[in-house]
N, C-alpha and C positions, 0 to 999 in steps of 0.2 A: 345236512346244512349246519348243524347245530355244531356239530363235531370240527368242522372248519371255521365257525366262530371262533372256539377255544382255542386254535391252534395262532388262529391271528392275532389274539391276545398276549398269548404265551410270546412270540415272537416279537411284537410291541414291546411288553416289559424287558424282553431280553435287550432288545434294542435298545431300552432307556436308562438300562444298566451297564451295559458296556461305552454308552454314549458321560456316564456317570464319571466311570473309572477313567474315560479318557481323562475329561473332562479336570478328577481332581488333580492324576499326574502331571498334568500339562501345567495347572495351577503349583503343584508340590515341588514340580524342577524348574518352574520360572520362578517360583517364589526362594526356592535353595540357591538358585543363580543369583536372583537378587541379591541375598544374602550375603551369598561368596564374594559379587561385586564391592556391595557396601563395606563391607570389609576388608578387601584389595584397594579401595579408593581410600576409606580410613588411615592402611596401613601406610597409602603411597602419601598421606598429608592431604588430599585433595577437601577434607573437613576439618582441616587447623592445622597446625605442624605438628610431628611427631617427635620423640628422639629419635638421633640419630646412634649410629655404635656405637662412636665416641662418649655419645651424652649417657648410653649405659653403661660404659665402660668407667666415665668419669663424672658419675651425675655432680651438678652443684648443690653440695652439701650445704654451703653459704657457714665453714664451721668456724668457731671462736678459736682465738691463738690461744694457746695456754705460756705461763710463766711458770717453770721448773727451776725447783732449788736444784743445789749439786748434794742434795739430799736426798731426792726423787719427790719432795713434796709441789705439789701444784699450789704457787703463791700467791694466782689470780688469773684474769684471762679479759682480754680485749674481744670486744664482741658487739656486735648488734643483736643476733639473737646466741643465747649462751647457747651454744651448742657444741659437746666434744662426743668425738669419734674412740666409738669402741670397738676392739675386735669379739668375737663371739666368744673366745676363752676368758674375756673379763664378765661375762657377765653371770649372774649366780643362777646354776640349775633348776633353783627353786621358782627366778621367775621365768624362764624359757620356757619350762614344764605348765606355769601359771596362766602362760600368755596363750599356748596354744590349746591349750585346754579352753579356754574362755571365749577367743576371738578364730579359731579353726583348729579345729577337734581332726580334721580329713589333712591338716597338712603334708604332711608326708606323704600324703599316697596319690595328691593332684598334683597337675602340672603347672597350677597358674588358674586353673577356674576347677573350680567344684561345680560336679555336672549332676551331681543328688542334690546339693544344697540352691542348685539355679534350678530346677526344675523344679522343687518343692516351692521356692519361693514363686515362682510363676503361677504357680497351681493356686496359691494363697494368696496372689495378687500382690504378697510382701505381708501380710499378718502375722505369718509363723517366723518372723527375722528377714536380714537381708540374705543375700547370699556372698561376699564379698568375702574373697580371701587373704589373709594376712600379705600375700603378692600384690593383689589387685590395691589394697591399700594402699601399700608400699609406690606404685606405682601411682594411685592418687595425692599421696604425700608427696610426690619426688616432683612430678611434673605438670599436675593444674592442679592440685589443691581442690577444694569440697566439689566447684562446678554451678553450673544452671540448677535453677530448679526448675527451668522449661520442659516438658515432659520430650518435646523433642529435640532439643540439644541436651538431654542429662539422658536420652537413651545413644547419640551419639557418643558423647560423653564416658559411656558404660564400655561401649563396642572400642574404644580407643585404650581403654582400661584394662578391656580382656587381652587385647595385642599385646602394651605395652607389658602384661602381668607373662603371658606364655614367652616373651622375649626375654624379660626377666630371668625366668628359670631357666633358659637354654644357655644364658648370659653367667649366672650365681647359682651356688650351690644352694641347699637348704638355710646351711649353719649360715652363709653369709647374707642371705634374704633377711633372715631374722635379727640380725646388727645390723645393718641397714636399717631398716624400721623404730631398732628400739633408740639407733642413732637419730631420726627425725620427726621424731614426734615430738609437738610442743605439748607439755604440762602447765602450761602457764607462769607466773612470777620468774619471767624472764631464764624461764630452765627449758630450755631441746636439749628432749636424748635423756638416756636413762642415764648419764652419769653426772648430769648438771642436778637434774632430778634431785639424786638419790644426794647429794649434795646438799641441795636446797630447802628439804623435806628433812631430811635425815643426819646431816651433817656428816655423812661416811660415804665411802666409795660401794659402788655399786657390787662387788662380791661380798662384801659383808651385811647385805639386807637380808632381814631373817624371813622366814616365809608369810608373816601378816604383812610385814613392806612392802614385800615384792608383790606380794595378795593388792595392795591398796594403789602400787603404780600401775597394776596390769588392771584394774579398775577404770585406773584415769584415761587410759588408753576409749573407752569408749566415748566420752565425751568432757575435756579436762575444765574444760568452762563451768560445766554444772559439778562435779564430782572435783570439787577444790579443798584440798586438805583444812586449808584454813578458814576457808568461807561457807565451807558446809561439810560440817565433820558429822551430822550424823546420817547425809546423805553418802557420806563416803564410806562409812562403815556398811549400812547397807549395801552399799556394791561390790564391800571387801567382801563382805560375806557371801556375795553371788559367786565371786571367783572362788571361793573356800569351796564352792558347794562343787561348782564345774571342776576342780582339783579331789575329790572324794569321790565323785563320780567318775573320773578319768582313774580311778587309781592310784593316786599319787600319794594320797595323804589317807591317812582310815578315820573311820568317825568320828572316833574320841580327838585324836586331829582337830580333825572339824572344827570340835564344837568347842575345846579349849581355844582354840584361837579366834574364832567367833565372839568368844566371850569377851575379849581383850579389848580395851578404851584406843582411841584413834591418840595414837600418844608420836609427838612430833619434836623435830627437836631443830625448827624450821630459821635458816637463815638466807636472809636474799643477796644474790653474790651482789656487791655494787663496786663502782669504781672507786668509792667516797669509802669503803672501809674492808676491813680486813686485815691481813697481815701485809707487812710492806709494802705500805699504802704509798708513800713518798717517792721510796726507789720504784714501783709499778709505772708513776707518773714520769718520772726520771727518763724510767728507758722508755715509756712509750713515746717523750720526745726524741731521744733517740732515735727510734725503730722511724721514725717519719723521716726522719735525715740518712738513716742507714738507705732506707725506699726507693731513695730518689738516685743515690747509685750503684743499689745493686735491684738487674733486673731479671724477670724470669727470661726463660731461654726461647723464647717466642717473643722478647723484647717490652712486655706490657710491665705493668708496675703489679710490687704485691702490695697486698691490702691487709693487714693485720686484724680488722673485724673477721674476710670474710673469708682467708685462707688457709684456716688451720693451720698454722706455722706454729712450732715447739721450739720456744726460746730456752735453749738450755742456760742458767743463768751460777755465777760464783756465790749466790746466797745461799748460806746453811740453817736452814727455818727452824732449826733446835735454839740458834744463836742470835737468829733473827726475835726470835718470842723473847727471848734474857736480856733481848738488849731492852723490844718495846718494855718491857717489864719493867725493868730498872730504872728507865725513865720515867713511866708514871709513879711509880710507887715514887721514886724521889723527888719527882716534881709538884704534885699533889700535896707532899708534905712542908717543903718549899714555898708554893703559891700559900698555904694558909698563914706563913710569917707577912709576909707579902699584902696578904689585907689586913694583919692586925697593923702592922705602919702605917698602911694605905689610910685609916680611920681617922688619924691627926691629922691629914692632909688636905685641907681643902680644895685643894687642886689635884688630887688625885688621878690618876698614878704619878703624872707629872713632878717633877724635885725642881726648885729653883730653878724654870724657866718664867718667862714675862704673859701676859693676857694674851699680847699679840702674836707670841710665838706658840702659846696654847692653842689660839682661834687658828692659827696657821696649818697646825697639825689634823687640828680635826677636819678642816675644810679639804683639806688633801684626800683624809681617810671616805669622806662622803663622796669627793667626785672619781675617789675609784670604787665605790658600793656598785651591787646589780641592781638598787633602787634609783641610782642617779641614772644608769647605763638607760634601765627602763624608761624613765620619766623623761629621759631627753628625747627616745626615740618615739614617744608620744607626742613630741614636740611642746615641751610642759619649759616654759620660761626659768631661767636661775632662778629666778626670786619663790616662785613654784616651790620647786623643789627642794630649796634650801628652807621652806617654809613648812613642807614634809616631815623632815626630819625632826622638828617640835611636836608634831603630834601621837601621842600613846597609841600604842597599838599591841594587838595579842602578838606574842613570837614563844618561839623556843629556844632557850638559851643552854650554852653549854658550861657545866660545872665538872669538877672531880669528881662528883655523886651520881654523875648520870645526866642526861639531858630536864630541863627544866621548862613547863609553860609559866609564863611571864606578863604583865602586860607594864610596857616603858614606850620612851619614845626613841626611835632610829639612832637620836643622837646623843641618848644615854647606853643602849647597847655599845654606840663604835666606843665610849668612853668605858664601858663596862670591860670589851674585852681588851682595849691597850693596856688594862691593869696586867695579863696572865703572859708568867714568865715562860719564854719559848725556848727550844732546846732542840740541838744537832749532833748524830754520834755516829761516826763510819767505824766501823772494824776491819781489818787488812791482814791477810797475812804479808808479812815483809819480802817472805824468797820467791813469792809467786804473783803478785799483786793482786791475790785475788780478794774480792769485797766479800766480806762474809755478814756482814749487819749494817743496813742503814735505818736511820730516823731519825727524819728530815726537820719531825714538829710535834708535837703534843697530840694533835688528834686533827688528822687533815680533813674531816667533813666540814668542820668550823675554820681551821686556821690550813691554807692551799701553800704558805710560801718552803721552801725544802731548804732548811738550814746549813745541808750540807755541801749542795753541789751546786745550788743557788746564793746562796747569800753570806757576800763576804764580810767578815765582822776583824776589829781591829783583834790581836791576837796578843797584846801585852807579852808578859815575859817570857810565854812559849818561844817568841822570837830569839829568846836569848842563847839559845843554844847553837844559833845558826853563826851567833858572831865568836860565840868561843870556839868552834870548829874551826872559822877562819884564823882565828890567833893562831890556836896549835898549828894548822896549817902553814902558815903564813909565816909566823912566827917562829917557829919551832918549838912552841912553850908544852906542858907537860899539866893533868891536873894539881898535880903535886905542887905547881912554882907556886910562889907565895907574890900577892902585892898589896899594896894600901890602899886600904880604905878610910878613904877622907876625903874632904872638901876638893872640888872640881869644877874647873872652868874650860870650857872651847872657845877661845876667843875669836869674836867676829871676824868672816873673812876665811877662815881656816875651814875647810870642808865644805865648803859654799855655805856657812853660818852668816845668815845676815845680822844678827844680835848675840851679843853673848849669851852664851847658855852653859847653865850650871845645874847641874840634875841632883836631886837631893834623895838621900832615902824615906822609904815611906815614914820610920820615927824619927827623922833627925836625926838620929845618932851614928855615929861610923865606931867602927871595930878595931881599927888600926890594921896589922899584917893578914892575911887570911888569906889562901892556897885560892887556887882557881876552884877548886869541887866548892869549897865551902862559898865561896862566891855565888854559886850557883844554885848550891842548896837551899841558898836563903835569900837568893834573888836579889842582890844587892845592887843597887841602881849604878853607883858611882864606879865600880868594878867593868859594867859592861860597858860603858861612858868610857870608860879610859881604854880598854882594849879596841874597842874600833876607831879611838881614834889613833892608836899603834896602825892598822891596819889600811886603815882608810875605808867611808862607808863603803867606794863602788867594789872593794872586794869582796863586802859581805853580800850587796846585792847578786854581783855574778854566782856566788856558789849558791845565794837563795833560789835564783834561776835555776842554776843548774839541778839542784833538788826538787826541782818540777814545781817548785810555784809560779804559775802565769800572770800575779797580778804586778799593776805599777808600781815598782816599790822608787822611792825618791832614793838619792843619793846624801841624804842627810843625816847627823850622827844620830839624832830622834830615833831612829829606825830601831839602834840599839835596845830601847826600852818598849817597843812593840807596836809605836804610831804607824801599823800597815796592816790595811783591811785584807785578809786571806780566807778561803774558805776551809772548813773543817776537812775536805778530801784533801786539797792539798798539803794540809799540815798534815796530816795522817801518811800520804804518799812521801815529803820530805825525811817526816822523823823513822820513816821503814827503811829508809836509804842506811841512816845508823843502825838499825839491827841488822840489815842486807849486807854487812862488812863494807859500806860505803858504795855500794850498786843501786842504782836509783830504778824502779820496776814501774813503770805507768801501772795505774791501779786497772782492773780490768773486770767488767761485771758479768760478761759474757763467755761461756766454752762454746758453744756450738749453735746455731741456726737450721732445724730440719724444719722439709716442708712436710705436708700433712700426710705425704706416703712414707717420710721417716728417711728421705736423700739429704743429708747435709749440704746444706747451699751458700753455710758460710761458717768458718771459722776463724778466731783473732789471731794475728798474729802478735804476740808478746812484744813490750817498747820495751828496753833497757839500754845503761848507759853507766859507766863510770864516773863515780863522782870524788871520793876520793878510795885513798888507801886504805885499808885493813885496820892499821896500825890506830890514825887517826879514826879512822867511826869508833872502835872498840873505846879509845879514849874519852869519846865523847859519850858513848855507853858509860863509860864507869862515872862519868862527871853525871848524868844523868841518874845514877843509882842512889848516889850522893843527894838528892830531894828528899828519896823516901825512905832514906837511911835514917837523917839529921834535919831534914830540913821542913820544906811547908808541903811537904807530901808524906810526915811520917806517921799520919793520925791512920795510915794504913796498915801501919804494926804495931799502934799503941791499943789500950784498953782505958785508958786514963777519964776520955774525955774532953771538956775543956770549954770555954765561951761556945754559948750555939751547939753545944752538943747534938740537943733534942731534933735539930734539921739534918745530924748526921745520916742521911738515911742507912739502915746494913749497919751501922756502926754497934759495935765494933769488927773492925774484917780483919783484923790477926793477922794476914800476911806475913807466911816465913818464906819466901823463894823471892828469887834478886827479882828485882822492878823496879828499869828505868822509868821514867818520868817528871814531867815539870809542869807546875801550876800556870795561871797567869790570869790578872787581874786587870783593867782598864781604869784609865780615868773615871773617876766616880761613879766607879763598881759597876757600869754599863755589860761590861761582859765582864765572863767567867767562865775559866778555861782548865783542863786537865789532859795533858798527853800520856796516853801509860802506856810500859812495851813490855812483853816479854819475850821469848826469844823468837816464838811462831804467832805472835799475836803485837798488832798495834792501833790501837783505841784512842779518838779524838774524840773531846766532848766541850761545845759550846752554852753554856745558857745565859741568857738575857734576856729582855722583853724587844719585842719589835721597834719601839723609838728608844733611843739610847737616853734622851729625858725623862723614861718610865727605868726606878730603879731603886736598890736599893740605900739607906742613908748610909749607915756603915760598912767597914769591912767586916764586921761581923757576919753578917749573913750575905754581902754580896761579893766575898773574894773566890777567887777560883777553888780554893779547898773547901769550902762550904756547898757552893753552888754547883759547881762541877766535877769534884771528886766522887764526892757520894754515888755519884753513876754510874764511874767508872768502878769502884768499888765493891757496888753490887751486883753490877752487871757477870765480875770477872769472880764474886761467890758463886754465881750460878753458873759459870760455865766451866769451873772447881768440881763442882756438883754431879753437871752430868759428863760422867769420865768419857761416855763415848766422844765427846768433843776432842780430848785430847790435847787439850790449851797445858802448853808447857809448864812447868816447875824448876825446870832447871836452870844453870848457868848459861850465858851468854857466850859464844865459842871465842874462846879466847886465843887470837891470833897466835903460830910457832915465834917464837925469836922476836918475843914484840920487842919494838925499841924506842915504847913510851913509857915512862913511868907511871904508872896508872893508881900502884898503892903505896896509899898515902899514908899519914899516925891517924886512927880513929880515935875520938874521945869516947871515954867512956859511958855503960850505957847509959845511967843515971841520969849523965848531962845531956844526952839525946832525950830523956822523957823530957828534963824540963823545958828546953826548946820546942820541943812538942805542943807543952800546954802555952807557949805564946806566941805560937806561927801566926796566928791572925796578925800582930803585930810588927813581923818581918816580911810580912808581904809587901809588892810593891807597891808604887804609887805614880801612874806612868801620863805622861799629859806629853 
């Protein structure tokens, strides 16, 4: 009996062991099924949507445009979040090696999940790390970002991550996994992507990060909010040093490695890209109203509109950022020097900046300048009463103000700043080359985070006797006349009725005094009022207006003999595109700032097509060149080849600039020295430079320091030492190409040199004086 006890026992346990094993299979392939389902359902969208091919083929990077010189320097970039695209051969070894070393040591050998580092973290509940691979990332950065922290939507959440990570890799190789990635990661202060980054933190492009750089962004990679260069630098050395350690551990680097770079201070050289500063700050704004007008008729090829924040488009652009830096240079360092004459006058003035206008037309100006402020814009839409607001403006308050010496805290009231800054004289300078139109330096204004208006292609200013050249072309033209002809200088009248002249009009030179006989160049050298007076009225205004047209000035100009002496607002591109027509052998080139449009896979999707146009002959531009040479031979542009000196020296900024190679150009001075003007050319180069303050009632008292030789030569000047300088520019030295078989007389008797210095030291005195 006993012996059959055991055996039924024996046969019970067998029984409850096989009842077991069914038991856990049945649970192991329902539960694996499940599994395969929820992840069939995942893959199909049936728990959110998924990518589709497309969207891995072509995730939305959401990338910044970038602005390229025809230099290959990046000028700036339109953006919501700063983000540019790199490919995996831009980026430096040292942080490829950094990164995978720190954030997946197994990359290479998984497919998209790491099945050691998910099992371990399982096992550890997540103590020992996550398990998350540079893919799975990637695929979290790309398409829902951080997630739930619902334990059952961030485990959905995971399983949609694995999908999307194993698609990934079937989809991109290794190398492009990892540009990808280093492309979309935010660092914060307004940098995605390790070459905004390395930009921002470093001031250099991402192949020239040494290996504590690339140590401190592959850092940031873990969490860029806490481990912020500049907000916690000795939390970021700490985690430099972590990736130091996971790099000496991988092999990469050996101990001494290590531990010298370890040792090294968190040393940054951090600037934050903004749309308010930088290099070609003015022309950036320029074109980006542009690019909003270009948008709207040219479309992509699915008919939608591009978006310049968020399409990664490569403006290839005619700016030379070697040329572009000589010009901004040029103009601070001379304006700077400039604005301080500028407040010793200002001192005497009780109505400062303001010259000889009335209370009412003082209160007129300001009242303008407050209700176009962001504090009026504000306070209206607060719905804050006039009287409110204008009562605002009396009260002191802290600000930052802008100086020569750098930004300033302050404490004034709204409506001693608007009065503080209509003191600071402003300034516009396009450079061109003549045979191609292409724009090689703009700057637009002094410093556009304080002052927004763009001198150049914005705001037309009257042009004084730059204008004068446009009417002695018509002479020669017109006339047949030659530099050489000689006529009088003397007393003049246009009597009423004659040219549409409603009053007599007699134009006087700036001293009063006339010369008697004098050749057309010298007339022009020395800007003689009554000269250009009497040649257009040989001519008649509306033929100087058609050829001013024709040289591509767009603005109104009247048909009256005034025109002659510069009463017509133009803007400095214009004049710059006009006076390039004379070096162009009389071929007038629309200026053009643009070569090429690529979209962000690098298809050209747009390029300009070149404007030109005959304007005149050969014969006549070159004549008009040598009549132009004639300024800065003898005349009030020759403090360019003197050393002497002279009244206002000390504002000459660059002075002396020695000039031995020809250079055309002509001053130009306005009524009561409001503007101040300098056109200079040489054979591959032609430079327009304006300055004035923004109300023509903010100025200077004399011509001493507000005539165009003072005020706006100096710019040009210095500008064209430093572009002397650096040879790779290539800015010519040479002659002007002198037409075959010219059949103008062009040379003329030079006086001797002597008599050209003294001339020299009294050109303030033969400048014009134009109303």
């Amino acid at each position: 009996m006993a012996v059959k006890k055991n055996n039924n026992k024996a046969n019970n346990v067998e029984k409850d062991i096989n009842y077991y094993k069914k038991k856990f299979w049945k649970v192991f392939f329902y539960g694996l099924g499940g599994i395969m389902v929820f992840f069939l359902f995942a893959s199909w969208g049936l728990f959110g949507s998924m990518p589709s091919f497309e969207d891995l083929e072509n995730p939305d990077s959401n990338l910044a445009t970038e602005i390229i010189s025809s230099d290959g320097v990046i000028l700036g970039k339109y953006f919501e979040k700063n983000r540019s695209q790199l490919k995996y051969s831009d980026l430096p070894k040292n942080l490829v090696d950094a990164l995978v070393a720190t954030e997946d040591e197994r990359f290479y050998e998984h497919s998209g999940i790491d099945g050691r580092g998910t099992l371990r973290a399982i096992a550890s509940m997540g103590t020992s790390g996550g398990a998350s691979t540079l893919t799975q990332q990637l695929a979290k950065q790309l398409f829902h970002g951080e997630g739930s922290k619902f334990l059952p939507f961030r485990i959905v959440q995971k399983i949609k991550e694995w999908i999307i990570a194993i698609r990934l890799e079937r989809q991109y190789t290794k190398n492009e996994i990892i540009a990808m990635y280093c492309n979309v990661y935010d660092f914060g202060n307004y940098s995605v992507g390790v070459s905004s980054a390395a930009q921002t933190y470093f001031s250099k492009a991402p192949k020239d990060l040494t290996i504590d750089e690339s140590a401190i962004l592959v850092g940031m990679f873990k969490n860029s909010g806490l481990y912020n260069p500049v907000k916690n630098p000795q939390g970021v050395k700490n985690r430099r040093n972590v990736v130091l350690s996971q790099m000496e551990k991988g092999h990469i680097i050996t101990k001494d490695q290590k531990e010298k770079l370890q040792a090294l201070p968190i040393t940054l050289k951090f600037k934050l890209e903004s749309h308010r500063e930088g290099t070609a700050t003015y022309f950036r704004e320029y074109l980006r109203d542009y690019m909003k007008k270009w948008a709207e008729t040219n479309k992509k090829a699915d008919g939608s509109d591009y978006d310049i924040y968020k399409d990664g488009l490569k403006i290839y652009t005619t700016i030379d950022s070697r040329m572009q830096l000589h010009a901004e240079e040029a103009v601070e360092k001379h304006m700077a020097n400039l604005q301080e004459q500028f407040f010793i006058e200002a001192k005497d003035n009780k109505n400062a900046p303001f010259v000889n206008i009335s209370e009412a037309e003082t209160q007129r100006i300001l009242k303008q300048a407050m209700k176009a402020s962001y504090r009026w814009t504000v306070m209206t839409e607060l719905e804050k009463s006039e009287e409110e607001i204008i009562a605002s403006f009396s009260k002191k308050t802290k600000m930052k103000v802008f100086t020569w010496k750098g930004e300033r805290d302050t404490i004034m009231t709204p409506l001693d700043s608007i009065r503080y800054y209509k003191h600071f004289l402003q300034s516009g300078l396009m450079a061109m080359e003549p045979q191609t139109g292409n724009i090689k330096a703009w700057v637009g204004g002094i410093n556009y985070k304080y002052f927004q208006y763009d001198h150049v292609g914005q705001g037309a200013r009257q042009v004084g006797s730059t204008f004068k050249p446009f009417v002695y072309a018509t002479a020669i033209e017109q006339l047949g006349m030659s530099p050489c002809d000689t006529i009088v200088d003397g007393p003049f009248m246009i009597r009423k009725g004659r040219h549409n002249v409603t009053e007599d009009w007699e134009p006087r030179n700036s001293n009063n005094s006339y010369r008697g006989m004098v050749t057309l160049k010298q007339g022009l050298a020395n800007s003689i009022n009554t000269i250009s007076a009497k040649l257009i009225d040989k001519t008649g205004p509306e033929a100087v207006v058609e050829l001013t047209h024709k040289l591509g000035v767009k603005s109104e100009i009247p048909a009256q003999p005034s025109i002659a002496l510069g009463a017509v607002d133009i803007t400095v591109e214009d004049m710059v595109a006009a006076y390039g027509t004379f070096a162009n052998q009389g071929v007038y080139v629309k200026p053009q700032f643009i070569t090429r449009i690529e979209d962000k896979s690098g298809v050209v999707i747009y390029e300009p097509i070149p404007e030109s146009h005959d304007v005149l002959n050969k014969d006549i531009a070159f004549a008009v060149i040598k009549l132009l040479e004639g300024v800065t031979e003898s005349g009030s542009g020759a403090r360019l080849r003197t050393q002497g000196g002279g009244s206002g020296d000390n504002r000459w900024t660059g002075y002396p600039y020695m000039f031995t190679n020809p250079i055309a150009g002509k001053t130009g001075t306005t009524q009561n020295q409001s503007d101040g003007w300098f056109m200079g050319m040489v054979p591959n180069l032609v430079t327009g430079v304006w300055v004035g303050c923004e109300d023509r009632s903010a100025r200077f008292k004399s011509l001493t320091y507000g005539q165009g030789a003072t005020a706006a030569l100096p710019i040009w000047g210095y500008f064209m030492k430093l572009c002397y300088e650096d040879q790779n520019l290539k800015v010519s030295k040479e002659d002007f190409d002198r037409p075959p078989n010219l059949s103008i007389k062009v040379d003329c008797y030079t006086r001797p040199a002597a008599v050209v210095k003294d001339t020299t030291a009294v050109e303030q005195d033969t400048e014009e004086f134009e109303f």
